[in-house]
C-alpha positions as CSV (number, residue, x, y, z in Angstrom):
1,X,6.4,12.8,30.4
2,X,9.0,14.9,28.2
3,X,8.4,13.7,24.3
4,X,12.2,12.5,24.1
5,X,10.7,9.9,26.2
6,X,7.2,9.4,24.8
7,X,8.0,6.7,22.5
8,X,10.6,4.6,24.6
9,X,8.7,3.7,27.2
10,X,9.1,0.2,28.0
11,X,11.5,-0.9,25.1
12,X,13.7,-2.5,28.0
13,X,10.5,-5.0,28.7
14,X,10.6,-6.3,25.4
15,X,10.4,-10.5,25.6
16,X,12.8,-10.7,22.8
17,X,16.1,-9.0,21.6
18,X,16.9,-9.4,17.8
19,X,20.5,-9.9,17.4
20,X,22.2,-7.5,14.0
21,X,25.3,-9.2,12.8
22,X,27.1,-6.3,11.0
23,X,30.3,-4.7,10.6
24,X,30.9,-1.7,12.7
25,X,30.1,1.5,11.7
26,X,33.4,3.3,10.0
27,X,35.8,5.3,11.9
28,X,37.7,6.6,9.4
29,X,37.8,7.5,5.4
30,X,35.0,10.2,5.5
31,X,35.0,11.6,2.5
32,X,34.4,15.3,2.1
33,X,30.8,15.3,1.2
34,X,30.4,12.2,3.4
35,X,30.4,10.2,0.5
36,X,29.7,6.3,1.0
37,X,32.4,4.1,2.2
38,X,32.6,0.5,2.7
39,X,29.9,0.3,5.3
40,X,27.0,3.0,5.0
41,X,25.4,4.8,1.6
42,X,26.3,8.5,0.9
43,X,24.3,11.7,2.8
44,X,24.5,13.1,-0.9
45,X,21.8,12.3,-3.1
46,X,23.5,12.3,-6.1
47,X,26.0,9.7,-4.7
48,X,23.8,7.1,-3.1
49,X,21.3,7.3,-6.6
50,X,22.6,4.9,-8.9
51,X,22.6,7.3,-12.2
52,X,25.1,9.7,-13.0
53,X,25.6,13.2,-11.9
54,X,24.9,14.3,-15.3
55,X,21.3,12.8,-15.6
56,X,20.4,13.4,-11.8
57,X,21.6,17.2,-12.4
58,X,19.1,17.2,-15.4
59,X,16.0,15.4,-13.8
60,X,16.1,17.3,-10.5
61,X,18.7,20.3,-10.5
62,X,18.0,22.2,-13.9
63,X,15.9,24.6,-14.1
64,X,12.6,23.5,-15.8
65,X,12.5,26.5,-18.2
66,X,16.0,25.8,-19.5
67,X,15.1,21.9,-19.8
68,X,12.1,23.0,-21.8
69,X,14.1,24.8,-23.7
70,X,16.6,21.9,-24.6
71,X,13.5,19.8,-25.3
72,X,11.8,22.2,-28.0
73,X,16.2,23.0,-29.4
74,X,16.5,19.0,-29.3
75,X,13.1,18.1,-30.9
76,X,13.3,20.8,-33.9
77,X,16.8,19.8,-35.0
78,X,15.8,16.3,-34.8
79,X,13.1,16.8,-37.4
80,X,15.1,19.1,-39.3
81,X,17.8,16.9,-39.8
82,X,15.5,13.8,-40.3
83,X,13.9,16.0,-43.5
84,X,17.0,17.1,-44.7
85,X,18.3,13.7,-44.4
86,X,15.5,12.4,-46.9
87,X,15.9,14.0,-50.3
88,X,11.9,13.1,-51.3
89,X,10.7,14.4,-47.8
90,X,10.2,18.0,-49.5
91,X,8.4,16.7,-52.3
92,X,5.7,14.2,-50.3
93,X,5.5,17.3,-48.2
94,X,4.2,19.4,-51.1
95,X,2.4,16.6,-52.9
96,X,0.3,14.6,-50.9
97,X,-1.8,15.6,-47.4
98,X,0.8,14.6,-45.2
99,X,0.8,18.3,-43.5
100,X,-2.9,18.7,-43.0
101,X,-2.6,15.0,-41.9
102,X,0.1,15.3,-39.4
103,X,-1.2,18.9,-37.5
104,X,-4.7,17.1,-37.6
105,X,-3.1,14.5,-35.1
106,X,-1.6,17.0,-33.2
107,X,-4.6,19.5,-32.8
108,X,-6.6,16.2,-31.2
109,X,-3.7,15.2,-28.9
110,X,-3.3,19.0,-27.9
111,X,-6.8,18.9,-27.2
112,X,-7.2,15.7,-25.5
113,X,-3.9,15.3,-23.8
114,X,-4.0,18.9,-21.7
115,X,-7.5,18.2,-20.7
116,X,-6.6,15.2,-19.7
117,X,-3.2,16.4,-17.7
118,X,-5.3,19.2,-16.5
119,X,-8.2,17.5,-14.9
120,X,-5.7,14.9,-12.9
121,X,-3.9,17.9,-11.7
122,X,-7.6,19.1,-10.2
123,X,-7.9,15.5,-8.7
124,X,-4.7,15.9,-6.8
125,X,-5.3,19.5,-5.6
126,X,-8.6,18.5,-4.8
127,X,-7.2,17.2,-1.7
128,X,-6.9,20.5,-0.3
129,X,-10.5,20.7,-0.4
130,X,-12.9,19.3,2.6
131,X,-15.4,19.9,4.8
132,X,-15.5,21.9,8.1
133,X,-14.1,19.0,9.9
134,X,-11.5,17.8,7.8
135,X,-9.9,21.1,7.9
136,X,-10.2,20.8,11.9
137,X,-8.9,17.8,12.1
138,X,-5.8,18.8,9.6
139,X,-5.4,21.8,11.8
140,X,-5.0,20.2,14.4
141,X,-2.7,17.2,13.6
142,X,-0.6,20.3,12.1
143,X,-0.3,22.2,15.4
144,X,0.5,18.7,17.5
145,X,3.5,18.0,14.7
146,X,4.4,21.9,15.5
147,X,3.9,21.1,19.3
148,X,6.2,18.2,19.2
149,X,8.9,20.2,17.1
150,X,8.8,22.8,19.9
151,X,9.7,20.3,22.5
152,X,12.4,18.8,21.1
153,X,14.3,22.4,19.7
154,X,13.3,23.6,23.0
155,X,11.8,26.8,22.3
156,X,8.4,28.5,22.7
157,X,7.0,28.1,18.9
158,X,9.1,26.0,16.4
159,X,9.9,28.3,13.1
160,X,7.2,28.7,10.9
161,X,9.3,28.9,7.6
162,X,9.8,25.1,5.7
163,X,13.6,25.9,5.1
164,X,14.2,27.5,8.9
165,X,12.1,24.1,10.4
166,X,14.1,21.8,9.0
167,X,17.0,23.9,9.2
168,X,16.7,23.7,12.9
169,X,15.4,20.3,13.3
170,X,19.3,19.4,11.5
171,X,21.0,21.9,13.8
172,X,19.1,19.9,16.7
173,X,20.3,16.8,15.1
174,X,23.9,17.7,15.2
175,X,24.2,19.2,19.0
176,X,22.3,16.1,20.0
177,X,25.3,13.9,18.1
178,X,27.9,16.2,19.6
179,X,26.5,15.3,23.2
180,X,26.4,11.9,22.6
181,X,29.9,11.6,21.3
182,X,31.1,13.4,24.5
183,X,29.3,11.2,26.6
184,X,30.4,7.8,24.9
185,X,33.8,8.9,23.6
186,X,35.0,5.5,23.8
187,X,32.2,3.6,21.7
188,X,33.9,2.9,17.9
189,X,30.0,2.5,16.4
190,X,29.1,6.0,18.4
191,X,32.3,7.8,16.9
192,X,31.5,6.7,13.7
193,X,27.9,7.9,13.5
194,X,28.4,11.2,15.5
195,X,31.4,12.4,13.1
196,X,29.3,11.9,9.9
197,X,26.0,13.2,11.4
198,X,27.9,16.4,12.3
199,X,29.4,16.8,9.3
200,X,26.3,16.1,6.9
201,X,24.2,17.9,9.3
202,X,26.1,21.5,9.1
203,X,26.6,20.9,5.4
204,X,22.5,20.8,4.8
205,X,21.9,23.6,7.6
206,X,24.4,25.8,5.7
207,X,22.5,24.7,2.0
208,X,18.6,25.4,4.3
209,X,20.0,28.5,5.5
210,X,18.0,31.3,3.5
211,X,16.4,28.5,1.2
212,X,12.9,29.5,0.0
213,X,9.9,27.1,-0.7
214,X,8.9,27.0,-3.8
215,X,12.6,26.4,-5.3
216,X,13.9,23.2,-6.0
217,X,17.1,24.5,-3.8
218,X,15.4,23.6,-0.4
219,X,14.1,20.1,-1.1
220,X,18.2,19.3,-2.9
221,X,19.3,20.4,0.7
222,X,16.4,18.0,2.5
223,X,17.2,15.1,0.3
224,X,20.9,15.1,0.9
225,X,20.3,14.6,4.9
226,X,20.6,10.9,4.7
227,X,18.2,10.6,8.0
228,X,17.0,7.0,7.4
229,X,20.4,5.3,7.6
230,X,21.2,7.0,10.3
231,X,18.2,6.3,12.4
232,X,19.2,2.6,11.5
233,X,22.3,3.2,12.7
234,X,21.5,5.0,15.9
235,X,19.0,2.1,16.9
236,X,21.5,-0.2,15.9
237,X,23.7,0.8,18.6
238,X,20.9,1.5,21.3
239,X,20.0,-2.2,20.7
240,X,23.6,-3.7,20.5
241,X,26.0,-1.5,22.9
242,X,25.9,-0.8,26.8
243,X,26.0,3.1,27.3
244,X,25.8,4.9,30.4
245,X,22.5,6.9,31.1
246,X,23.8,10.3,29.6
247,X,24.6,8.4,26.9
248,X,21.3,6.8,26.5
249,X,18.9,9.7,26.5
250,X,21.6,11.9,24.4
251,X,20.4,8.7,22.0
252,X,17.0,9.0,22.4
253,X,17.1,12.5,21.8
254,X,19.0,12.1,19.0
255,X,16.9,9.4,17.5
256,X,13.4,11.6,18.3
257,X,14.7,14.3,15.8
258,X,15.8,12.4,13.3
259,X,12.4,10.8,13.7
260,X,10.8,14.0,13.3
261,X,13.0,15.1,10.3
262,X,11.5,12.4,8.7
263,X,7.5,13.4,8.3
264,X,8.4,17.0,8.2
265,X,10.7,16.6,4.9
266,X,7.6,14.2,3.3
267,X,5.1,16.8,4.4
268,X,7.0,19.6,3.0
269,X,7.7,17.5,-0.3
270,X,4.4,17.1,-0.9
271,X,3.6,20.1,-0.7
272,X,6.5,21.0,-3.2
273,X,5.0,18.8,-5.4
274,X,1.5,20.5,-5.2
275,X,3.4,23.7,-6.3
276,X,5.0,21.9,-9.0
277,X,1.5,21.0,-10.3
278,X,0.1,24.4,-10.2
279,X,3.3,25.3,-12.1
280,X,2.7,22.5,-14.6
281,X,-0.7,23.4,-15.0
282,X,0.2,27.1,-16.0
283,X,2.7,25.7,-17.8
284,X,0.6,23.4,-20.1
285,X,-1.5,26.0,-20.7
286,X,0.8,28.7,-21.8
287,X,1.9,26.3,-24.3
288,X,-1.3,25.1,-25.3
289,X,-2.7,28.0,-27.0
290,X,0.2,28.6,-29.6
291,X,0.4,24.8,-29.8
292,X,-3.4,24.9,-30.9
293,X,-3.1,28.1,-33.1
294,X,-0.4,26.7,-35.0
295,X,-1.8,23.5,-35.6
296,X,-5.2,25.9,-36.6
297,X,-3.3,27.7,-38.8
298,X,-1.2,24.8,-40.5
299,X,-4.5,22.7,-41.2
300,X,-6.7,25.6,-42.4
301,X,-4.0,27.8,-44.0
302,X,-1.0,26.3,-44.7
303,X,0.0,25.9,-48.9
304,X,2.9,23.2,-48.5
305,X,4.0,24.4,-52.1
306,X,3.1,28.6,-51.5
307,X,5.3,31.5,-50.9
308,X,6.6,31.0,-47.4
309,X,7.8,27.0,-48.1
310,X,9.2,28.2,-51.5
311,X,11.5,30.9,-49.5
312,X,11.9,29.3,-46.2
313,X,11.8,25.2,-47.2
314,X,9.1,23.6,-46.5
315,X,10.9,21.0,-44.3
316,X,12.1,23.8,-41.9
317,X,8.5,25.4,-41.7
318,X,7.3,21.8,-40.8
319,X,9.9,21.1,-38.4
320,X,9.6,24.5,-36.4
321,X,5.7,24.1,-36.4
322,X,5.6,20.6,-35.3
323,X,8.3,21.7,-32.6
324,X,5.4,24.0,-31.3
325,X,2.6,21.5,-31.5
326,X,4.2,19.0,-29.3
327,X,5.6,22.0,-26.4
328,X,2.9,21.2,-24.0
329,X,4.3,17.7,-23.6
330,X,7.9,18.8,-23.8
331,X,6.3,21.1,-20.2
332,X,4.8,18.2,-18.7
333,X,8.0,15.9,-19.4
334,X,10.2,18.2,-18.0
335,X,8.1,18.5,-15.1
336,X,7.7,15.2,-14.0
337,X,11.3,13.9,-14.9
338,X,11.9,16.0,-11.8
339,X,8.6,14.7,-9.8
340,X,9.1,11.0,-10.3
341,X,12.8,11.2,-9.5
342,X,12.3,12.7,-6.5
343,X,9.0,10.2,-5.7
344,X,11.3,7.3,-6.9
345,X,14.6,8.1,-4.1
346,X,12.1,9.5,-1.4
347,X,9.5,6.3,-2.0
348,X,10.4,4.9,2.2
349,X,9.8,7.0,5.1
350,X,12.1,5.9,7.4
351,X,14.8,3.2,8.1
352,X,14.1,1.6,5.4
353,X,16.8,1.3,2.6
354,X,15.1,0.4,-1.0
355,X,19.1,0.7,-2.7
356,X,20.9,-2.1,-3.6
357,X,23.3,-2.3,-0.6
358,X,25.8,-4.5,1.1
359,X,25.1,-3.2,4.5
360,X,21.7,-4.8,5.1
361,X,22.0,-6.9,8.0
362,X,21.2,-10.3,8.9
363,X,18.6,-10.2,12.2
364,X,18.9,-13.5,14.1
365,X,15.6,-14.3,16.1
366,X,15.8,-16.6,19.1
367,X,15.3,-19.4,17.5
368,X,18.9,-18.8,15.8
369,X,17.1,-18.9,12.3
370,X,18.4,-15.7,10.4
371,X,15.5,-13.8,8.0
């Protein structure tokens, strides 16, 4: 039994049918980065999230160095304006123990926070760790998904790159629309599907195509191929339209990679995210050490009223020090900004649509009841 056909078997049997009240699929209006029309959401990420293009290019597009470095800019002219703001802030500074008071704060949430950040970062990574027969077992269930993604490119050995597997699984995706839309031509839903599946489907092979893993660029291109509304849509039809049989198993093939496409982007985002962590944890620690020196230094050495305040201002000394005392957490928000954003659009596998949308459809069981 061929694996476009491993998962089918028997779906004519079924004792009931589920009727989908919804309006057809859209024949026309595609916009050019198959933005969202009146009846489906956007293949672009950016389009379908409900925040705008500014913030989404921050969380998830910027690089995290130049974010870090907007943070650490943002924070120390923040403070400096706040001090210069306040004419007595100079003077508390020199008179009282507000300094040794404030880095003393700092040196304990240095301390406390990355060993904290650190150690669940070990608990997550842990999970590459196991016994004999965990690692088997892993092996094996990776060389059946590898198996499975052979059959359905048709070739010997699927590509072993991320970016070049999913860059083939979306080339599959579109040559498997083309077919169908040549073999039901004169289905509106079919049309409608095909011509933005093709479309979205070159655009991400084109963004995949020399993509490396470990940059943010390859997951951007994963997340814009919409594949859960358009497994919705694909089963929508098999379940609501008469097609002949070339038809049919141009469906079924269709609907197996897009099924596929969906595990292989999770598993290929989680392991992004595992880099991201070993990156966040060399991050945090990079910054921990001047973080802790300077906080050393400003407790045990520091004269608010001395030499360097007197020529420099005490209120910019503070500001710049305190700036470096709080960079470890200006790493690790940059970091996961970009982590949860992605873990909040990505939270379904499959067709499953968590946006607020006006194309969820009613299903009418038998009973005529609609839930």
């Amino acid at each position: 039994m061929t694996y476009s056909r491993r998962y089918h078997e028997g779906r004519h049997n079924r004792p009931w049918r589920p009727q989908l009240f919804a309006p057809a699929l859209p024949t026309s209006g595609m916009a050019e980065d198959s933005g969202a029309d009146g009846d489906r959401p956007s293949d672009q990420l950016r389009a379908r999230a409900a925040e705008s293009r500014t913030k989404l290019w921050l969380y998830l597009e910027a690089d995290r160095r130049l974010v870090v470095a907007g943070l650490v800019a943002a924070v120390f002219l923040i403070l400096l304006a706040v001090g210069l703001a306040f004419p007595t802030a100079a003077a508390k500074l020199r008179g009282g123990d507000a300094v040794g008071t404030l880095f003393q704060g700092f040196l304990t949430a240095t301390i406390t926070g990355v060993t904290l950040v650190l150690t669940l970062n070990q608990l997550v990574l842990s999970q590459e760790l196991g016994a004999v027969g965990d690692q088997r077992e892993r092996m094996h269930g990776a060389l059946q998904f590898r198996d499975d993604a052979a059959d359905l490119l048709d070739v010997p050995v699927s590509p072993a790159r991320p970016s070049q597997f999913l860059r083939a699984l979306v080339q599959v995706a579109g040559r498997h629309a083309e077919s169908l839309r040549a073999t039901a031509s004169d289905n509106d839903e079919v049309a409608a599907l095909t011509e933005s599946l093709i479309g979205n489907a070159d655009r991400v092979a084109g963004d995949l195509d020399g993509a490396q893993f470990g940059e943010f660029d390859m997951l951007s291109a994963a997340l814009n191929f919409n594949y859960s509304w358009k497994v919705f849509a694909a089963k929508r039809i098999r379940e609501t339209s008469s097609l002949s049989d070339d038809a049919e198993n141009a469906l079924d093939r269709l609907v197996d990679t897009l099924e596929l496409f969906g595990p292989a982007r999770e598993h290929f985002k989680t392991l992004y995210f595992q880099w991201e962590l070993i990156n966040l944890s060399r991050g945090i620690l990079a910054a921990a050490l001047p973080a802790l020196l300077v906080a050393v230094c400003m407790i045990a050495f520091f004269d608010p009223a001395g030499p360097v305040s007197r020529a420099l201002g005490v209120v910019p000394v503070v500001a710049f020090t305190a700036t470096v005392s709080v960079l470890p957490f200006l790493v690790l928000l940059a970091y996961v900004l970009r982590i949860a954003t992605v873990t909040k659009h990505t939270l379904s596998i499959g067709p499953f649509i968590l946006r607020e949308t006006e194309q969820v459809e009613e299903v009418a069981w038998d009973d005529g009841e609609s839930r």
